[in-house]
N, C-alpha and C positions, 0 to 999 in steps of 0.2 A: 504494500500500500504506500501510495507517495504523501509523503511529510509538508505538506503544505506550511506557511508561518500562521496561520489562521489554528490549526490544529497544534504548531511550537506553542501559539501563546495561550493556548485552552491548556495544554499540559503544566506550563509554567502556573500558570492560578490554580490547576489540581494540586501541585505541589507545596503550591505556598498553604494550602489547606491543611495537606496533610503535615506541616508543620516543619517543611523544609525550608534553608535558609535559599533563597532566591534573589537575595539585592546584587551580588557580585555579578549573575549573568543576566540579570533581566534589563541591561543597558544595552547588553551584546543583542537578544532576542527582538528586541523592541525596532533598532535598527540593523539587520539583515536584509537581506537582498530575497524580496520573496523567489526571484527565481534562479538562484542558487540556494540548488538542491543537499551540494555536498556539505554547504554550512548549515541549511535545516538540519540532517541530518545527524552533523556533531553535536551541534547543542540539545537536539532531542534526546540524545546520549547522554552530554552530558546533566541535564535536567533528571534521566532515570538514577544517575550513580547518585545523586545526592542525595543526604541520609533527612532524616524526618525525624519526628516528633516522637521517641523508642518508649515512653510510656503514652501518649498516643495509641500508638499502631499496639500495644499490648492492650490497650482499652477496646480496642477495636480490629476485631480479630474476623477472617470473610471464613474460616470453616467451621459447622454446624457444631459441632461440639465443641468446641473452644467459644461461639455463642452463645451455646446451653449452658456452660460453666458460670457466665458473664452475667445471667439474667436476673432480675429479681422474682419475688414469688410472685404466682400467677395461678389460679385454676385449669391451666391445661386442659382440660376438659370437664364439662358442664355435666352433673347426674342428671337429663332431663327427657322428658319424653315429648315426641315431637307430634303432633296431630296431623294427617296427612295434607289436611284442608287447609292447614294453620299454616305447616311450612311451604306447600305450591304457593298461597296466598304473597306471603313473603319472598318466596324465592322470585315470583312477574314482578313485585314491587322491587327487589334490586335489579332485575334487568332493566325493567321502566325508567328507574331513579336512575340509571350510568346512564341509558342515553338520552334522557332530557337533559340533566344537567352536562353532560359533554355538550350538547347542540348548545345548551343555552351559552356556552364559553365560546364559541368556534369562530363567532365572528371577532372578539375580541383578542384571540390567541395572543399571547406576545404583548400585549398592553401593561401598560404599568395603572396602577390603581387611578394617578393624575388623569391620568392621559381617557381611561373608562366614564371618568365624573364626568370630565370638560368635553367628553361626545354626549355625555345623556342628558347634563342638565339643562341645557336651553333647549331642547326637549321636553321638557318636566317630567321625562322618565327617570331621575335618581332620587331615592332608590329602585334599583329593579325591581319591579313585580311580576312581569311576564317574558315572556323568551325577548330576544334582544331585539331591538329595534330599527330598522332601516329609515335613518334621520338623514333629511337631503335640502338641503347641502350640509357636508359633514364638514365642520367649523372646526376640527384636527386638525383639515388638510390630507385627512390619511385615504380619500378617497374610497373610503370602504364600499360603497357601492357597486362600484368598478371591482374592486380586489377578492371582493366573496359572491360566491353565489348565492342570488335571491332566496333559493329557497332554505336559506338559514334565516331567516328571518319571520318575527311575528309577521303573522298572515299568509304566509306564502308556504308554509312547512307543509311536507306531504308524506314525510319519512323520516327516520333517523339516519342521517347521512353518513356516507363510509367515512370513519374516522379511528385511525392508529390505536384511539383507548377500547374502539368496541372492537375489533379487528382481532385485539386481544385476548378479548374474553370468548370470542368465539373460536379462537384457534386451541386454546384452553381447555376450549369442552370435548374438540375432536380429541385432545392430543391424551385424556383421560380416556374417553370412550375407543381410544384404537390402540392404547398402551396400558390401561388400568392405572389405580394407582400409587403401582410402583415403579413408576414411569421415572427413566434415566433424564440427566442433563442433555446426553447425546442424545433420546428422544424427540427431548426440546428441539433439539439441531436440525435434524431430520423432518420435524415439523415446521420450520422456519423454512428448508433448504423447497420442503414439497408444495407448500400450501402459499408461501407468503412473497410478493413479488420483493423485491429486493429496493425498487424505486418507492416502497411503501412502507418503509422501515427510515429511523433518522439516530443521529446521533449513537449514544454506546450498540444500538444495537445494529445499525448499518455497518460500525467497525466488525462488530463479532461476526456480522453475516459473511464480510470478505474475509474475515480472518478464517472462516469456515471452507470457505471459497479455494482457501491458499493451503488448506490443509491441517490447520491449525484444532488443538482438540482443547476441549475445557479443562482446565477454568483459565488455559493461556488465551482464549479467543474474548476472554476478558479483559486482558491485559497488556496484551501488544498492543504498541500506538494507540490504546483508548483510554484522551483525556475526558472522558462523558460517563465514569465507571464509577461516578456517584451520582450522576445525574437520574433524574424520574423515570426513564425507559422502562425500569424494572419496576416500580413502584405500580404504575398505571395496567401492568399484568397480573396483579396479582386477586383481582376479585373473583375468577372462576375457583380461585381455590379455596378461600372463604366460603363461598355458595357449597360447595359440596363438600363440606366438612362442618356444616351448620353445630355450634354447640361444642366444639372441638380445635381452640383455637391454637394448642400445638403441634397437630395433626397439621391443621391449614399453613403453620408458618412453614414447616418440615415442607411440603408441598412446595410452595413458594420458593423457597432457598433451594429447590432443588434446579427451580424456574432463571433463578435470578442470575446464578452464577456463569452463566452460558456468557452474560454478558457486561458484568459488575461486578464490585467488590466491597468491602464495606457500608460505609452508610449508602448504599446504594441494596447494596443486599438487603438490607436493614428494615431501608421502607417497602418493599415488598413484603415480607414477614411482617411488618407492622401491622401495613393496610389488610392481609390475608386476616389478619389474628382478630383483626378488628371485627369484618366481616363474620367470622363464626361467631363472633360473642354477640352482635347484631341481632340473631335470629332468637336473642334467652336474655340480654341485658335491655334493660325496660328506658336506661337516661345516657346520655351521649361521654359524660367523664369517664362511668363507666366502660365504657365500649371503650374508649382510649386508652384508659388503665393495662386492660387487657392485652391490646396490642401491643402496647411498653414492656410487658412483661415476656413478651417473646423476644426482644432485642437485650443488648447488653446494653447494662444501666447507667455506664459510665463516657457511653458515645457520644459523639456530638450530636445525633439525629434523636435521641432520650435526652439528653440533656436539654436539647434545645423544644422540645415537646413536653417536658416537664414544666418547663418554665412559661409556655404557652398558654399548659392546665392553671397555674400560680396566678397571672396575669388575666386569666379570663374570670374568673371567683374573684378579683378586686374589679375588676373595670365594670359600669353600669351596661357601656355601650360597644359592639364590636369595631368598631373604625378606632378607640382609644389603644384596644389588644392589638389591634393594627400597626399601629401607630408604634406602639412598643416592638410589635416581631421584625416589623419594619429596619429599625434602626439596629435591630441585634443582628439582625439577619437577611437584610436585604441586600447585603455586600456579596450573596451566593450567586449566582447565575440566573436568568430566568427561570430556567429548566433542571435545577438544581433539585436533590431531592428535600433536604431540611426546610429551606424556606415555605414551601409548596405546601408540604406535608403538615408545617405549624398555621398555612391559610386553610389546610382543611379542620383543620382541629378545632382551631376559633369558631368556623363557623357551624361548626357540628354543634359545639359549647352554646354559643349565641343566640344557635336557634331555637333553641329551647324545644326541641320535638316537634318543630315545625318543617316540614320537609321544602316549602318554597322561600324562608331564609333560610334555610342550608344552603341551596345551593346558589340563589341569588348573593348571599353573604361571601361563598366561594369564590365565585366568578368576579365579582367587586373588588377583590383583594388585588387583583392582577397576576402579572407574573404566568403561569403555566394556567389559564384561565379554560380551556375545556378538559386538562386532565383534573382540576382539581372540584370544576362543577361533577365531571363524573364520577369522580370517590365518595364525594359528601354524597352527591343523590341514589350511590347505590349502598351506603352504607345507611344515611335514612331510610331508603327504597324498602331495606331489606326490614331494617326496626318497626316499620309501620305497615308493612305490606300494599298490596295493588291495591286495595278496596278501601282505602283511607289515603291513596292521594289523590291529590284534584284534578280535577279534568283539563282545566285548561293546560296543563302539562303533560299529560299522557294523551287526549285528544288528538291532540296535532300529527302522532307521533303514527295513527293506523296501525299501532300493534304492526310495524314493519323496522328492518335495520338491513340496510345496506353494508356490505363488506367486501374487500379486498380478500377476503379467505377465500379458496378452492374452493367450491362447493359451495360454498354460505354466501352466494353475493345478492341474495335478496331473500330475507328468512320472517316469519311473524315472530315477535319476542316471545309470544305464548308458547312459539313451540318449543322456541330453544329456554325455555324456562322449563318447558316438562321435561324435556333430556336430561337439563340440572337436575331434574326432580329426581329421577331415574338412577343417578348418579349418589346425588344424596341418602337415597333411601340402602343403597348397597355399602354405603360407608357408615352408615349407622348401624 
């Protein structure tokens, strides 16, 4: 794979994360010649030789037992008995809830919170209350009209549009029903290599896919040249394994981390096992702290990605109002990337927190936050999705949607969510 400086200086910022000293080369990096190869490539060297953060990287360890060591306590799994009606119910409301609240992000992808307010409010749409709105002329400048298609927009919706977070969850459900599961990493691989087109994948996991490509096996297809190996790629895979492990949220993380490492490594691993763990505790925990709790308790406790979701939990029990917590994650943690996973992960949490078991400011709270704005509407609406079930959320959000989802999957490129909600069913019932 060629070493682009776009990619040097995505690595150079992983690094300085992971708590490597960076000031000596990062004058060299800054100014290089993007097309001199032979200099990208030294300094991409030398960026790897240098040493990190050694009680860091011991806090924060990518293999599953060295995890499980790290964790704090946790119910592991729930004594609970499932009603068949009770969990199908739930299991259409977290499909429902990922792809509404992914649609409701889509058009804003990539916005920063500023930038979300100053397109809605001379509109007199902020707050959000309904899916996003096609405002003309758009007083950004971002031309949004032009740049997404119409029908991501209130009024004009007819489906849940092919999108990377639902793409996931349905490659998920094959990759269980054609491997069981005890489905390998190299499973994963195999289901990426067969099912998933390559131009349809971005970041860590575009790198894994060519490093797949090149011959490369896990968990190196995580590791070479991928500075995106904390980034959300992994995080936004992880709700089919939540779903079918309902009640069993270390079951769900074990899943997950089996998922993740194809193409990440620590706090990237992290938030997949989170958001998994979360989801199973979804389908038996009645208030949103809880359901957090839970997922924290599958990660090590002394991460950045725990730490900084700890303090998220801390911050939301003082603040009256979600834009204050904001305001706060903001500043702690708005220095991460867009598409980072910590930052993302503390926007779904607030407004899980905020919403008080309300399923349309979950995700409307989500999506406001900015930042990774359709991954993070679709983790809150499927982890509410899942708390509340199909039959208790509102119409104007699942309406639009024709019980249809579009996908880039082999096979699944136009499915009714009912169905693949009974397959999950299917799925769940044999894991129990």
């Amino acid at each position: 794979m060629r070493i682009t400086k776009q990619l040097l200086q995505d690595e150079l910022a992983q690094r300085r994360e992971e708590g490597a000293d960076v000031d000596l080369i990062e004058p060299e990096v800054a100014t290089a010649d993007p097309d001199d190869e032979g200099v990208l490539a030294a300094l991409y060297s030398r960026l790897e030789e240098l040493g990190g953060d050694a009680n860091l990287a011991a806090a924060e360890p990518s293999e599953l037992e060295a995890i499980r060591e790290q964790r704090g306590p946790g119910p592991r799994a729930y004594a609970q008995a499932f009603s068949e009606t009770r969990l199908a119910d739930r299991l259409y409301g977290a499909w429902l809830g990922r792809a509404a609240g992914c649609l409701l992000g889509k058009p804003c992808e990539g916005w920063s919170h500023d930038r979300i307010r100053a397109y809605l409010e001379p509109a007199f749409e902020y707050p959000l209350r309904d899916y996003f709105p096609l405002v003309i002329p758009d007083i950004t400048g971002s031309l949004l009209q032009r740049a997404r298609p119409a029908d991501w927009f209130r009024g004009r919706i007819g489906a849940a549009p092919r999108d990377d977070d639902t793409d996931y969850t349905v490659l998920g459900l094959h990759l269980i029903e054609e491997h069981g599961f005890d489905f390998t990493t190299e499973a994963v691989a195999e289901e990426w290599l067969s099912h998933l087109p390559f131009w349809q994948v971005y970041t860590a996991e575009r790198v894994a896919y060519a490093n797949l490509v090149n011959g490369l096996k896990p968990p190196d297809t995580a590791l070479y040249l991928n500075p995106y190996r904390e980034w959300i790629g992994a995080q936004i895979r992880a709700d089919i394994f939540g779903y079918v492990c309902p009640g069993r949220p270390e079951a769900a993380a074990a899943l997950a981390y089996r998922d993740a490492r194809l193409s990440h490594a620590r706090n990237g691993i992290y938030g997949e096992m989170w958001a998994a763990a979360c989801l199973a505790a979804a389908f038996v925990e009645d208030d949103a702290r809880s359901v957090i709790e839970v997922g924290l308790s599958e990660i090590p406790r002394h991460s950045r990605l725990a730490t900084a979701l700890s303090q998220t939990l801390a911050w939301s029990d003082e603040d009256d109002d979600w834009q204050q917590t904001w305001e706060r994650v903001n500043a702690s943690y708005g220095h991460y990337h867009a598409v980072h996973t910590i930052n993302n992960a503390c926007a779904v949490a607030l407004a899980l927190l905020h919403a008080e078991g309300d399923f349309q400011k979950a995700i409307t709270i989500a999506v406001m936050c900015g930042w990774d704005t359709d991954c993070n509407g679709a983790t809150a609406g499927s982890i509410a999705g899942a708390m509340l079930g199909a039959s208790s959320l509102p119409a104007r959000w699942t309406a639009p949607l024709n019980d249809t989802l579009h996908s880039a999957v082999q096979g699944f490129e136009v499915s009714r969510l009912s169905d693949l909600a009974e397959r999950t069913l299917a799925l769940a019932r044999r894991a129990l």
